[in-house]
KOLDREN-289856 format. One record per residue (C-alpha): residue number from 1; residue in three letters; x, y, z. Coordinates in nm, 4 decimals. Layout:
SITE  resi  resn         u         v         w
SITE   NUM   ALA         X         Y         Z
...
This chain:
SITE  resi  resn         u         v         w
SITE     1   UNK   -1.0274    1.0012   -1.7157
SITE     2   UNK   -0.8599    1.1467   -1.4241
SITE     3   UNK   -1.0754    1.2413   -1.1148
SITE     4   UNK   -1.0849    1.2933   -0.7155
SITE     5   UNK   -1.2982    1.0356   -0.5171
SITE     6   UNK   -1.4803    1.1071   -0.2768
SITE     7   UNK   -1.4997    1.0018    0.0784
SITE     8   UNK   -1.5041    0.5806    0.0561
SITE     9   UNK   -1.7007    0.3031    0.1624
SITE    10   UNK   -1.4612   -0.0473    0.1745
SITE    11   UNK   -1.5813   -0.3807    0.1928
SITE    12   UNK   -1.3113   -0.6223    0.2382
SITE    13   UNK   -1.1507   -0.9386    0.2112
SITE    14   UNK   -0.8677   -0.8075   -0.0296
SITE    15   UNK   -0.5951   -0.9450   -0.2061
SITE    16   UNK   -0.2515   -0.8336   -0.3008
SITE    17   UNK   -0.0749   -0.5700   -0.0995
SITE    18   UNK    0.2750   -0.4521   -0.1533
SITE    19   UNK    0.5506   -0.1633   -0.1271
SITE    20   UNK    0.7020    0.1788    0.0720
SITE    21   UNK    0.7424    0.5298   -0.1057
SITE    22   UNK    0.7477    0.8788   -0.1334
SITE    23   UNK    0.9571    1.0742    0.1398
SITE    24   UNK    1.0381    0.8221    0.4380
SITE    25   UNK    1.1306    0.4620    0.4034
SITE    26   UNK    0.8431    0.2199    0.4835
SITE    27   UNK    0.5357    0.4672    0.4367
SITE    28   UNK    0.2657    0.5998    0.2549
SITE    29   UNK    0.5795    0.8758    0.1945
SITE    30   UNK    0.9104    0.6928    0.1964
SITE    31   UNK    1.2441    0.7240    0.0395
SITE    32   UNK    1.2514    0.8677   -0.2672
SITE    33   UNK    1.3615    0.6175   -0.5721
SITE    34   UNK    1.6663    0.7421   -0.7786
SITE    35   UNK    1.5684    0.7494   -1.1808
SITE    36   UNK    1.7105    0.8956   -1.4467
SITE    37   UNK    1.6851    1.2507   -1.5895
SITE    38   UNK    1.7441    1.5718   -1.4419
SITE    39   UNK    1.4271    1.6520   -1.1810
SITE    40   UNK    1.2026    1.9395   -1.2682
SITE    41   UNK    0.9775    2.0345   -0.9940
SITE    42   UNK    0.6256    1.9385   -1.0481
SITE    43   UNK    0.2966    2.1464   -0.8933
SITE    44   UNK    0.0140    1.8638   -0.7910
SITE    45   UNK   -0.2134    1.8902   -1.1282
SITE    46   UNK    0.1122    1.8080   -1.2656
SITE    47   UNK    0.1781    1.5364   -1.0235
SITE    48   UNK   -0.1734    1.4038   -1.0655
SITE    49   UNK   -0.1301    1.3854   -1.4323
SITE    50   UNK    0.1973    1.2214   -1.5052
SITE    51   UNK    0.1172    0.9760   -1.2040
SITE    52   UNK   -0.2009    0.8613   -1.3669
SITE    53   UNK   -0.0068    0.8013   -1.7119
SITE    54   UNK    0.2644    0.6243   -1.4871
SITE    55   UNK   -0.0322    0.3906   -1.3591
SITE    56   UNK   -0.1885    0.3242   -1.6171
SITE    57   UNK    0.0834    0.1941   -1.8301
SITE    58   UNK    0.1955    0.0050   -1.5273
SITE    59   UNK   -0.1428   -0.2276   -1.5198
SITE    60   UNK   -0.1311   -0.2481   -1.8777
SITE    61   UNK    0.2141   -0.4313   -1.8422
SITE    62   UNK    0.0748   -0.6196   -1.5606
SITE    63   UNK   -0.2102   -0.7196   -1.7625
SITE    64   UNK    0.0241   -0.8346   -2.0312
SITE    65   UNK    0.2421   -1.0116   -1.8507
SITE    66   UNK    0.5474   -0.7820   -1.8731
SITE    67   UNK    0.6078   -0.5833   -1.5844
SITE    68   UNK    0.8893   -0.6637   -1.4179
SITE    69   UNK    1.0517   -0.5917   -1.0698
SITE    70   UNK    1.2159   -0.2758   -1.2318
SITE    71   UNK    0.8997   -0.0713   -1.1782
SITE    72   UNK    0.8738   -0.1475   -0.8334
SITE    73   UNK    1.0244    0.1070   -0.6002
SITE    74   UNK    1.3223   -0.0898   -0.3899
SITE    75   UNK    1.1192   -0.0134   -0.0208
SITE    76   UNK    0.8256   -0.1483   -0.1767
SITE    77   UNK    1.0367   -0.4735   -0.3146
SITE    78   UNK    1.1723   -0.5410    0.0809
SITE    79   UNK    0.8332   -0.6322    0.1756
SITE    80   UNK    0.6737   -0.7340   -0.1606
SITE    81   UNK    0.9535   -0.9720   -0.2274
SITE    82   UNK    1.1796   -1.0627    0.0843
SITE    83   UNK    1.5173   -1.2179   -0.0422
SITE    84   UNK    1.4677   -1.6033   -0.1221
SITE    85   UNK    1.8315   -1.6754   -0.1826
SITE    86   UNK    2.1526   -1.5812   -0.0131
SITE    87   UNK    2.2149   -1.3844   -0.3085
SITE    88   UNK    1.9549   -1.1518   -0.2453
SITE    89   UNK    2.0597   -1.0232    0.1305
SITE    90   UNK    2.2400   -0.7490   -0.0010
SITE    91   UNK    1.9312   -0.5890   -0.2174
SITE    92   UNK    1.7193   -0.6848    0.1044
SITE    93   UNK    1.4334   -0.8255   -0.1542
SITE    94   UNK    1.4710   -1.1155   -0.4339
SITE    95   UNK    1.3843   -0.9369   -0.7733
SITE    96   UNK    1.3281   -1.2716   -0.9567
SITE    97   UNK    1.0238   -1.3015   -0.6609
SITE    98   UNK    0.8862   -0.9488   -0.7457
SITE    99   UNK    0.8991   -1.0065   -1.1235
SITE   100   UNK    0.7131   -1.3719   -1.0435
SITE   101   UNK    0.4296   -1.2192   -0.8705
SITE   102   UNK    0.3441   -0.9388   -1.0614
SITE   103   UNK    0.3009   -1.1906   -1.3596
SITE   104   UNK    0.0803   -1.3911   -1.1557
SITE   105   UNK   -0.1554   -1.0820   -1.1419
SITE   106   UNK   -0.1404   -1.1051   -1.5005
SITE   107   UNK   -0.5429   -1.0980   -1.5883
SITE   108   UNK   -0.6372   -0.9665   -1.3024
SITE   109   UNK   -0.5927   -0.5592   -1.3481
SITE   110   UNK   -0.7700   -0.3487   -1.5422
SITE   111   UNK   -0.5934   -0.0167   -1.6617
SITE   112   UNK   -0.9018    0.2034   -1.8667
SITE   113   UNK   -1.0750    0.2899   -1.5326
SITE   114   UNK   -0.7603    0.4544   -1.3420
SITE   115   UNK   -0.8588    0.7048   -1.0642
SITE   116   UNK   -0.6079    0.9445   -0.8640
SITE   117   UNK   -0.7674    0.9857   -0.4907
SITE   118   UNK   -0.4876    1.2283   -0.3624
SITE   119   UNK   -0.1253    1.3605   -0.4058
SITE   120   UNK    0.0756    1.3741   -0.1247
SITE   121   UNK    0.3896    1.5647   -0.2308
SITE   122   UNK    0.5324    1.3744   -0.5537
SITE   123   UNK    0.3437    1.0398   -0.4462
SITE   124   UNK    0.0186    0.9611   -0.5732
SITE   125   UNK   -0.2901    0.7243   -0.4646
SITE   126   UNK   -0.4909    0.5696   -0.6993
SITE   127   UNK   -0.7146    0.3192   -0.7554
SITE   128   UNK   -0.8620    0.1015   -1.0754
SITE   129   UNK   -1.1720   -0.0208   -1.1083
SITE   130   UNK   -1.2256   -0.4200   -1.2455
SITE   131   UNK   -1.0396   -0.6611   -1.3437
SITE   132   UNK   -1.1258   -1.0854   -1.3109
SITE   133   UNK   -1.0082   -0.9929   -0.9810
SITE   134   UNK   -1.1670   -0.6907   -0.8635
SITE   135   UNK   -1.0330   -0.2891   -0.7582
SITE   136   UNK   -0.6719   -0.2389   -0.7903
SITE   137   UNK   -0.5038   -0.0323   -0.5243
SITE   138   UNK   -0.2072    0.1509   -0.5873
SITE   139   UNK    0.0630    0.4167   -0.4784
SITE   140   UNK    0.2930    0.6124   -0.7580
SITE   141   UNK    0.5979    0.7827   -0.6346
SITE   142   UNK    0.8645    0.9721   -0.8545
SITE   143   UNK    1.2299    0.8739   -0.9155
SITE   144   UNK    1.4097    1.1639   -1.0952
SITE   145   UNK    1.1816    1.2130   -1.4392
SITE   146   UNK    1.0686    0.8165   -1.3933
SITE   147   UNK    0.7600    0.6888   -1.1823
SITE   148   UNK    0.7679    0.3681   -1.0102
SITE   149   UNK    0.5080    0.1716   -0.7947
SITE   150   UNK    0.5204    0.1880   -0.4643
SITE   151   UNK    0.2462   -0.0295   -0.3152
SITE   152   UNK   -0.0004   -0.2352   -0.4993
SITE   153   UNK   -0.3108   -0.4024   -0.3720
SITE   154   UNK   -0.5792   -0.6339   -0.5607
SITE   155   UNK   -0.9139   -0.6694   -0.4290
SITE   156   UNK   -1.1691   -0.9807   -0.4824
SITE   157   UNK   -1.3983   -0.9214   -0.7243
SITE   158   UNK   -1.7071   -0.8428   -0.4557
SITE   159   UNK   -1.4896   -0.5433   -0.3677
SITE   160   UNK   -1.5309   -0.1946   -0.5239
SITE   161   UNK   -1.2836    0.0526   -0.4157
SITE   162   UNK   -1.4330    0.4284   -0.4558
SITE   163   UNK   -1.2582    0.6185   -0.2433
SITE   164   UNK   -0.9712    0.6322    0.0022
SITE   165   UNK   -1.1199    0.8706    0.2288
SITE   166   UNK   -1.0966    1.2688    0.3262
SITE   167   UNK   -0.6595    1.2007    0.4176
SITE   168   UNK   -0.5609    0.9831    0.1224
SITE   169   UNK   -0.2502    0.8960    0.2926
SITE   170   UNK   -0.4083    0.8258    0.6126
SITE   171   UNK   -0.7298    0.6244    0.4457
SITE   172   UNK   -0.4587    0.4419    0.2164
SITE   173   UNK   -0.2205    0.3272    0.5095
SITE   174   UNK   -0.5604    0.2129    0.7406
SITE   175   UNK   -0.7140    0.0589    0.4414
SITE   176   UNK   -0.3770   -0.1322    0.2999
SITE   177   UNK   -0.2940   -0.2563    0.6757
SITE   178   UNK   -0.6464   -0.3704    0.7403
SITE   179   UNK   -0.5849   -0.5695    0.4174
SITE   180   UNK   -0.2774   -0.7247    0.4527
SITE   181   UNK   -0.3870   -0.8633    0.7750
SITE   182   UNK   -0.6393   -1.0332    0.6188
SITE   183   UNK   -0.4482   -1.1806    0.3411
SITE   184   UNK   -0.2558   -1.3020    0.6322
SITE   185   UNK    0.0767   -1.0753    0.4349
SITE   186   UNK    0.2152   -0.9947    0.7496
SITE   187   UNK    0.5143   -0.8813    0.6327
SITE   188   UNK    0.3408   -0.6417    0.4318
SITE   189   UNK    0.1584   -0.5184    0.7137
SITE   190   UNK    0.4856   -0.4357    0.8715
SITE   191   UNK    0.6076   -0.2475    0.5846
SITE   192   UNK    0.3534    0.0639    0.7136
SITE   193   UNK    0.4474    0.1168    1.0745
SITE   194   UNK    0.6821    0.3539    1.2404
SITE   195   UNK    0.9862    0.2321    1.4960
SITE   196   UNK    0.7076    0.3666    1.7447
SITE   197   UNK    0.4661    0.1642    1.6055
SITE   198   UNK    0.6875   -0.1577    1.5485
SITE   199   UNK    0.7805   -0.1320    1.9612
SITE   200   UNK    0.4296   -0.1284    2.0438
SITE   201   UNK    0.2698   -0.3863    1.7883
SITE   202   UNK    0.5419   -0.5887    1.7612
SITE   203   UNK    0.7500   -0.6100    2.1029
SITE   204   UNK    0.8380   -0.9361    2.2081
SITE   205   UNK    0.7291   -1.1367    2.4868
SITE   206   UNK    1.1055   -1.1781    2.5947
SITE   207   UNK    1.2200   -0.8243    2.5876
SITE   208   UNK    1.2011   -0.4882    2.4251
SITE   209   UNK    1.2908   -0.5860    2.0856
SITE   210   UNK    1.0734   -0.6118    1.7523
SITE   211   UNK    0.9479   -0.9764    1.6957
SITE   212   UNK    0.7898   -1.0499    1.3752
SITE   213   UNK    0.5909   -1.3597    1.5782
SITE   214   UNK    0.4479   -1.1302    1.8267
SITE   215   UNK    0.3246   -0.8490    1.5409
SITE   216   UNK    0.1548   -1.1380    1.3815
SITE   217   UNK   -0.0049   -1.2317    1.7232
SITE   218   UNK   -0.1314   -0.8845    1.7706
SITE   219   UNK   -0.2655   -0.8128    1.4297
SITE   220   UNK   -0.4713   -1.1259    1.4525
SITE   221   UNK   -0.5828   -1.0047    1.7767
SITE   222   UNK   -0.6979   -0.6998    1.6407
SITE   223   UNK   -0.8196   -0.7843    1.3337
SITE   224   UNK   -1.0280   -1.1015    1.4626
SITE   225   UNK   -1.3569   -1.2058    1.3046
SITE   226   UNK   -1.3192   -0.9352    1.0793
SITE   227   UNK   -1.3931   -0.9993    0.7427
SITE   228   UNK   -1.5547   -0.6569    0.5872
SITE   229   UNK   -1.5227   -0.3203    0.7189
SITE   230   UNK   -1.6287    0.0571    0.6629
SITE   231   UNK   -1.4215    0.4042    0.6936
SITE   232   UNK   -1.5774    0.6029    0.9634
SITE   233   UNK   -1.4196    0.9516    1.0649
SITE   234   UNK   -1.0567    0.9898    0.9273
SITE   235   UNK   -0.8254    1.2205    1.0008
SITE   236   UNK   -0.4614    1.2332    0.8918
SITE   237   UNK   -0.3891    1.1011    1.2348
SITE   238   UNK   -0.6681    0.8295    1.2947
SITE   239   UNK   -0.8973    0.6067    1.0727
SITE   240   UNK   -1.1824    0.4498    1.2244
SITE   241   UNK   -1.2623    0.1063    1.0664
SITE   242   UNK   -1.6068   -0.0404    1.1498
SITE   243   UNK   -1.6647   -0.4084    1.1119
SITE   244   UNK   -2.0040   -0.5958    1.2035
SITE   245   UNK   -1.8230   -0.6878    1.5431
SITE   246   UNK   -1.5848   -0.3927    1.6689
SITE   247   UNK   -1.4350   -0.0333    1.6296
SITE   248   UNK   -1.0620   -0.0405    1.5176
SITE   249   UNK   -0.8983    0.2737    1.5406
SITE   250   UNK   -0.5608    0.2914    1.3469
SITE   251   UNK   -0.3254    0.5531    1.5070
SITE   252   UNK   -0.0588    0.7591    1.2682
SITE   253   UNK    0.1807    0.9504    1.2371
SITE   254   UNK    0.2678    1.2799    1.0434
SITE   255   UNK    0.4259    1.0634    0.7541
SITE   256   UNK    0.1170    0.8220    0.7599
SITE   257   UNK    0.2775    0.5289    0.9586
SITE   258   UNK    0.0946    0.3592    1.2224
SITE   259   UNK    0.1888    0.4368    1.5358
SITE   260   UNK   -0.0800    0.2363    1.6821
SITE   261   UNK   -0.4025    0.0684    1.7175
SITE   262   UNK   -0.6996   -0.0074    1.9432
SITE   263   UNK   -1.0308   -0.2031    1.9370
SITE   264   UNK   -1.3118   -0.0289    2.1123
């Protein structure tokens, strides 16, 4: 049944994180995916719907075993699957990688308890309750008449995902870089910031330029002793997390990537 959450409570120490979509490359809204059929503009009930069906079958493959890299969005494969061979450089991701993992989740998604949090232009958030592994995570964009996935998280069993917060796209991009930091998927984690927020996360001791060594360092900064946090006041341009320790504030843009963030 398809429904709206309400405003969430997380506790984390998630799993799987992955993906780009929607209207610019890299966020929560990114690059639209080409698909086939002629495109027929679709109001937000309409969105919510055929995402949900889109979803749902998705987990079902990945349940089964079959889903491949095909119904991955390419933004989302560049950080979900980062080339492997020399091959791959030209497609920026490896798609044998992409198809490997999602068969690994095999098991560990459940597809009957599929929830749409928000609709953000023709990309949807949505979560699914159990699984061996716990709440799956997960944005829908469209391609022409197609869906595809755009990000996909899976959360330890102990978690229960109910909500993404009053600004899905905002609660979403907080919650999903919060997580990949403590997967330790740093190259997810830069898959959701701006250029602004790459130069100020991620500039390198030895210059102006983006080094992925120096994000790392400051995520772990940031991020340190934190193993479970809640969503305080959100706004579609700042998400509070709490943790037991600190204050994190994640800072965002209009196209929900992070700009920015602070501990207070």
């Amino acid at each position: 049944m398809m429904r709206i959450a309400p405003l969430m409570t997380l506790s984390v120490a998630v799993a799987l994180l992955s993906g780009c979509g929607g209207q610019n490359a890299g966020s929560p809204q990114a690059t639209p995916e080409k698909g086939t059929g002629s495109k027929v503009a679709m109001n937000p009930d309409q969105v919510k719907g055929a995402a949900l069906k889109a979803a749902q079958e998705f987990l079902t493959k990945v349940k089964a075993g079959t889903a491949t890299g095909a119904d991955l969005t390419s933004d989302f494969k560049r950080h979900f699957a980062p080339p492997e061979l020399s091959t791959d450089n030209a497609a920026g991701y490896s798609e044998a990688a992409a198809t490997s993992t999602l068969k690994s989740l095999a098991g560990e998604v459940n597809s009957a308890d599929v929830t749409i949090v928000g609709v953000a232009g023709e990309t949807a958030y949505a979560s699914a309750n159990g699984g061996t592994a716990g709440t799956t995570l997960l944005r829908v964009t469209r391609a022409g008449n197609d869906w595809k996935i755009d990000w996909l998280a899976v959360a330890p069993q102990a978690v229960k995902l109910t909500g993404l917060g009053a600004d899905a796209p905002a609660g979403f991009t907080a919650a999903a870089l919060a997580n990949a930091v403590l997967l330790r998927k740093f190259r997810l984690a830069e898959g959701l910031l701006s250029e602004a927020g790459k130069a100020t996360l991620g500039k390198s001791s030895f210059g102006n330029n983006f080094d992925r060594g120096a994000l790392k360092n400051k995520l772990e900064e940031l991020f340190a002793n934190t193993t479970s946090y809640t969503e305080g006041k959100s706004s579609k341009d700042e998400v509070e997390l709490q943790t037991t320790a600190k204050r994190i504030k994640i800072k965002l843009d209009g196209d929900a990537k992070v700009i920015g963030a602070i501990v207070e």
